[in-house]
Each structure stands twice: as structure tokens, then as C-alpha cells.
N, C-alpha and C positions, 0 to 999 in steps of 0.2 A: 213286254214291259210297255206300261203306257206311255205315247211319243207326246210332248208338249205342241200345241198350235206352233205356227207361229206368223206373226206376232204373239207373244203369249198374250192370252186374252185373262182378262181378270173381270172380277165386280169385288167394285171397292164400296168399301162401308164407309161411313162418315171421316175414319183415319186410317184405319185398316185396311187390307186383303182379305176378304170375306171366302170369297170360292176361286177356282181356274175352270177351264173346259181345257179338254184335253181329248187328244183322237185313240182309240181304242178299237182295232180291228176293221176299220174304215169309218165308226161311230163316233161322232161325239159328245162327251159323255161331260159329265159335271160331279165337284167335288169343293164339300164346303170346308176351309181350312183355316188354321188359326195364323197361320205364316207360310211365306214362299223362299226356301232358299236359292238365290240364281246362280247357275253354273255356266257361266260366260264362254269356257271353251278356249281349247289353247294347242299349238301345237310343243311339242318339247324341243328345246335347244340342245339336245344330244349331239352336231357335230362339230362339237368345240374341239377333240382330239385329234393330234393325227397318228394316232394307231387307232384300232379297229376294239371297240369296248360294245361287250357282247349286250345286245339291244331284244324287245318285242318287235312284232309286227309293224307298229303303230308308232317304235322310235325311241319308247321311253329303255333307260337303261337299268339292265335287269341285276337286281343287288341279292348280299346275303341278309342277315339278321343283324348283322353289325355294319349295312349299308355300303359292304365291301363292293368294288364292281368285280370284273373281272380282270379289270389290270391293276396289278400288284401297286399297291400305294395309289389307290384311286378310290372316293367312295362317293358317291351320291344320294341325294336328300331333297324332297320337296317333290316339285312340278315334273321335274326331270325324271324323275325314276317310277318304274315300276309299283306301280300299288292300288290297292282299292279307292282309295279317297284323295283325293287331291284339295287338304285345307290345310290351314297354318297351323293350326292345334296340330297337327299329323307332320308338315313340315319340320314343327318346333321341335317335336318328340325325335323324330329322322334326325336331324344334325347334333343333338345334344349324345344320340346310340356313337352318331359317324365322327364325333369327336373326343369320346372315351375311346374310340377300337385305334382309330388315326394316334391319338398321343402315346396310348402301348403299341402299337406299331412304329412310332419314331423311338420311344426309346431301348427297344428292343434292336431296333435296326443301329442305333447308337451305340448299344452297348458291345454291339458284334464289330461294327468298325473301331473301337479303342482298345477290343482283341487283338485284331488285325493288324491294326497301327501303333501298336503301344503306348498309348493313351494320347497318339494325337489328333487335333483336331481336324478334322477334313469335311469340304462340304460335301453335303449330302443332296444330288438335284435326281429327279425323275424324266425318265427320256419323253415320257406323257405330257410335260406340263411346258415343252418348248413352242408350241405355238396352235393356231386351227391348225386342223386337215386343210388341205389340200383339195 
């Protein structure tokens, strides 16, 4: 994959981004473009938990399709997790999946506690959500 200079080098046109150079097997090479999008780079905030929420390599936290992680009543969305693209269009889509799965998930889990209790009220906390890691 082509590595960008860096400093990224550009030639700008009167308002625009006209072209970039970019290194390509020790070569650099030129490319004339209509736009640049920048990916500024990040590391992920994955050690917010203190239990252990199954990760990549790299940190980001690895979900299902309904942005589940691995601990139960835990979901993640955006920057944090596991994905090909890391943009807001793709964040936006991520939390709207991980807040349809999360709301049948509380009241599911609601509906088995007022089994349980005969229809009373009790709260409901996650042993996930008491503070960082350690």
C-alpha cells in the first residue's frame, strides 16, 4: 500500500489540492487528485474496564454485529472498536445498531427480573461499569 511522505507534501492549486507525492517501494511517485482526506491517527481508549473485554492486537475492542463486546451488557462504537473505517458516518451507524441491541437487551433482562421478583422493582448495575482498570 502506498505510505504518504511525511510531511505530507502537496501542490496546491489556486484553492485546492491538485496532486500529493507519496513513497511507493522506496520511489516517489505523484498523483493528481480532486481531494485529500486526512487520517490524523489515534490510539483507542480500550482500558476504561476493569475486567478484561476481548481486544485486537492494536487495542481496539473486538464486537459482534449488534456491537456487542464480549462482556455481557457491554457494547461498543466508533474509534474504540474494531473496524475497517474509523469515521463518524460509520460511528453514527455503530451506536444507533449498539442502541437497538442495548434497549432489547435491558428489557429483556427486565422482563426476567419482574419473574424473578414478582413484579418488583430492583436495580439493575453491571459489575463492568464500577470504575477503570486498575
Amino acid at each position: 500500500m502506498p505510505r504518504p511522505l511525511a510531511p505530507f507534501p502537496v501542490s496546491r492549486g489556486r484553492d485546492v489540492v491538485e496532486a500529493i507525492r507519496y513513497e511507493r517501494h522506496g520511489e516517489v511517485e505523484g498523483l493528481r487528485v480532486d481531494g485529500v482526506f486526512i487520517f490524523a491517527g489515534f490510539l483507542p481508549n480500550s482500558n476504561l474496564f476493569k475486567v478484561h473485554v476481548d481486544h485486537d492486537a492494536d487495542g481496539y475492542l473486538t464486537t459482534d454485529s449488534s456491537m456487542h463486546t464480549s462482556v455481557e451488557g457491554l457494547w461498543a462504537v466508533g474509534d474504540v472498536r474494531a473496524q475497517l473505517t474509523r469515521q463518524i458516518t460509520t460511528a453514527v451507524g455503530d451506536g444507533r445498531t449498539a442502541a437497538v441491541a442495548a434497549s432489547a437487551y435491558v428489557e429483556r433482562r427486565r422482563d426476567r427480573r419482574r419473574q424473578v421478583t414478582g413484579g418488583r422493582a430492583v436495580e439493575l448495575r453491571a459489575d463492568w461499569a464500577a470504575g477503570p482498570a486498575a
